[in-house]
C-alpha positions as a Markdown table, in Angstrom:
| # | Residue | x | y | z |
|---|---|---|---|---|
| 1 | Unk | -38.8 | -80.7 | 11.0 |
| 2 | Unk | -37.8 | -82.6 | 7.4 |
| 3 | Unk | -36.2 | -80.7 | 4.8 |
| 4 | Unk | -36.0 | -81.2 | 1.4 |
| 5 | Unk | -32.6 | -81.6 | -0.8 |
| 6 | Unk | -33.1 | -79.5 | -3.8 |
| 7 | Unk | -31.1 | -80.5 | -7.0 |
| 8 | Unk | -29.4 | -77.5 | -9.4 |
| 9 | Unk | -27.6 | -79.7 | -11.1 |
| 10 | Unk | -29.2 | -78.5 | -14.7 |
| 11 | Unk | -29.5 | -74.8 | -13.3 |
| 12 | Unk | -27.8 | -71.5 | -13.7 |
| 13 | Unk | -27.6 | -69.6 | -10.9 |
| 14 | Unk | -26.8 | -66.2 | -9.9 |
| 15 | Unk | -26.5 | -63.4 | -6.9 |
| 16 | Unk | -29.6 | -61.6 | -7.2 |
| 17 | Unk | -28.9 | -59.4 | -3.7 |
| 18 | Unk | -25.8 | -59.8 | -2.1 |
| 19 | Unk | -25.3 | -61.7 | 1.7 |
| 20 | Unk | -27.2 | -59.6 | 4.4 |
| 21 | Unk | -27.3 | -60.5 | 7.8 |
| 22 | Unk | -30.3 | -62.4 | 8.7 |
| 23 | Unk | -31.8 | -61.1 | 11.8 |
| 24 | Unk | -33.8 | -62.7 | 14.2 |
| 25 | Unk | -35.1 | -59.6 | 15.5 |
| 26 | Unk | -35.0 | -56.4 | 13.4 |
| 27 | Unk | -35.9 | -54.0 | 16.6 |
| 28 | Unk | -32.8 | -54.8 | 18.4 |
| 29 | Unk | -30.6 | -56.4 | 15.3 |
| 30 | Unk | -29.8 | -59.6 | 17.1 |
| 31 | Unk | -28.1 | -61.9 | 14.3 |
| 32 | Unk | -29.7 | -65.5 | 13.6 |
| 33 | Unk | -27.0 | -68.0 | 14.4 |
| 34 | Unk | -26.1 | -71.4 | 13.4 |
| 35 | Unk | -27.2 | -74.0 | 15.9 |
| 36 | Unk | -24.8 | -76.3 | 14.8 |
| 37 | Unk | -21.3 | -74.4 | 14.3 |
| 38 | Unk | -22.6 | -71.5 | 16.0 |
| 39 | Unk | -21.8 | -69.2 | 12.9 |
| 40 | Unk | -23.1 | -65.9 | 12.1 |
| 41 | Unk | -25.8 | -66.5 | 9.4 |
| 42 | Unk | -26.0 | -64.3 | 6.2 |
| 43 | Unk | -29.5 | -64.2 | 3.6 |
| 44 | Unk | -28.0 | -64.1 | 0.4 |
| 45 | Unk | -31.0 | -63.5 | -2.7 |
| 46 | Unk | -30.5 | -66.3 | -5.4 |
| 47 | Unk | -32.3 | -66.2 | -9.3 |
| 48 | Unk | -32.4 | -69.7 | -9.9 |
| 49 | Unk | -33.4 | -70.3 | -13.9 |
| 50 | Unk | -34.1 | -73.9 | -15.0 |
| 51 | Unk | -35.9 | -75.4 | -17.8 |
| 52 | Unk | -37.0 | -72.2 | -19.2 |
| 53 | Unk | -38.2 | -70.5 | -15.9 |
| 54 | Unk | -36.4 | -68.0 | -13.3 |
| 55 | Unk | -37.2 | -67.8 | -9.6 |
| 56 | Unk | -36.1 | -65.8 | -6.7 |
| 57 | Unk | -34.8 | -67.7 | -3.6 |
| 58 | Unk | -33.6 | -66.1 | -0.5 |
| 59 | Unk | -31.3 | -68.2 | 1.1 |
| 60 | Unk | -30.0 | -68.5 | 4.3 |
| 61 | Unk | -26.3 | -69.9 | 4.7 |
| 62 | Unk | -23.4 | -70.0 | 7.2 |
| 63 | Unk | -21.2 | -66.4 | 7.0 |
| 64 | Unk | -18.4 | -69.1 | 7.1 |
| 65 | Unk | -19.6 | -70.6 | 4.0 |
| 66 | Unk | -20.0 | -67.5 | 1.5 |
| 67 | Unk | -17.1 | -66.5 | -0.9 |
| 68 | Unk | -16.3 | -62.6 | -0.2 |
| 69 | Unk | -17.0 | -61.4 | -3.5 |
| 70 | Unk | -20.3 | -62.7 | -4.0 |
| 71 | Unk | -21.8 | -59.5 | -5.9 |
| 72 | Unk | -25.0 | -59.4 | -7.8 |
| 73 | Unk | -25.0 | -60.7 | -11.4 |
| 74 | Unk | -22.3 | -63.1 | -10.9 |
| 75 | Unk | -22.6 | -66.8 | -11.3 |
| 76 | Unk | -22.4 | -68.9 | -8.1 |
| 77 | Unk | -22.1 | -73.1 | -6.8 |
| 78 | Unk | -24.6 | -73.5 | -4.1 |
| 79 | Unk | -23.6 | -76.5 | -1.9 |
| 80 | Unk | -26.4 | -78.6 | -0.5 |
| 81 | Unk | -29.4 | -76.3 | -0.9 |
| 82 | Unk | -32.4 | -77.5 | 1.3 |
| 83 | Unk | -36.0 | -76.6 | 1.6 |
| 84 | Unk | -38.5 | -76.8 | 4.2 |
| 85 | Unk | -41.9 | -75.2 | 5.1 |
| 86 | Unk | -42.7 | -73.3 | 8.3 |
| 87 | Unk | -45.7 | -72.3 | 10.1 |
| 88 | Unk | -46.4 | -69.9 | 12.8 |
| 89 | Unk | -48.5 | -67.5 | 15.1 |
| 90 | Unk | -48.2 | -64.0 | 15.7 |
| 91 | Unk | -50.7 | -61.6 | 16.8 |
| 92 | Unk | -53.3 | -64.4 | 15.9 |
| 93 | Unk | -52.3 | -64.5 | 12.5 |
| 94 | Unk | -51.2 | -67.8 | 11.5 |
| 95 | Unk | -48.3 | -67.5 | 8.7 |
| 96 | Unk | -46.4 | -69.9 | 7.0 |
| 97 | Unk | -43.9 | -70.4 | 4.2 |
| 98 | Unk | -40.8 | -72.1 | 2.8 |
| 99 | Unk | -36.9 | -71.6 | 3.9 |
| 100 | Unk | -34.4 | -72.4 | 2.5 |
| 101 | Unk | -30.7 | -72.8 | 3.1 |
| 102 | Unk | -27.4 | -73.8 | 1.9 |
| 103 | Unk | -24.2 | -74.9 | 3.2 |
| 104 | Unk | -21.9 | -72.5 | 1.1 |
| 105 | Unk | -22.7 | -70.1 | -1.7 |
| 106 | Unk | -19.5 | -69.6 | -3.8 |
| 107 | Unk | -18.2 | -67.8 | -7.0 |
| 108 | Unk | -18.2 | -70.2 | -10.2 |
| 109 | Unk | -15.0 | -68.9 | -12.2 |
């Protein structure tokens, strides 16, 4: 599926929730993992303000590639953040949606 390279180079960006786990099943608590390094993957909640407007991202990354002391409130680098939309079927309701992840999430300072 394409993706879509997403440039912050004029934004400020900051923790909004701090890295979670992102779970592929929340019944059981099976952890998503990386396909390509085969690391544990972590949702981390981004505020993203540019050009006079703030939005809320939750972004998936690599646990390998997030600082330790990424808190809420603090400023943060986000290393080749991508988008790109989803679509599917459960209980015969179609959903759909954009993801979007990051190679590393880090502290700026």
């Amino acid at each position: 599926m394409a993706s879509f390279k997403i440039d912050l180079s004029t934004a400020v960006v900051f923790v909004a929730t701090a890295p979670a786990p992102k779970l592929v099943n929340k019944k059981t608590g099976e952890v998503a993992v990386d396909a390509e390094t085969g690391a544990k993957m972590m949702t981390v909640g981004l505020l993203v303000s540019d050009e006079g407007q703030g939005d809320l991202y939750q972004v998936s990354v690599p646990e390998t590639g997030i600082s330790d002391d990424l808190t809420p409130g603090i400023p943060v680098a986000v290393t080749a953040l991508r988008a790109r939309d989803w679509e599917n079927e459960f209980n015969g309701q179609k959903r759909h949606g954009i993801a979007f992840r990051a190679m590393a999430i880090t502290r700026v300072g």
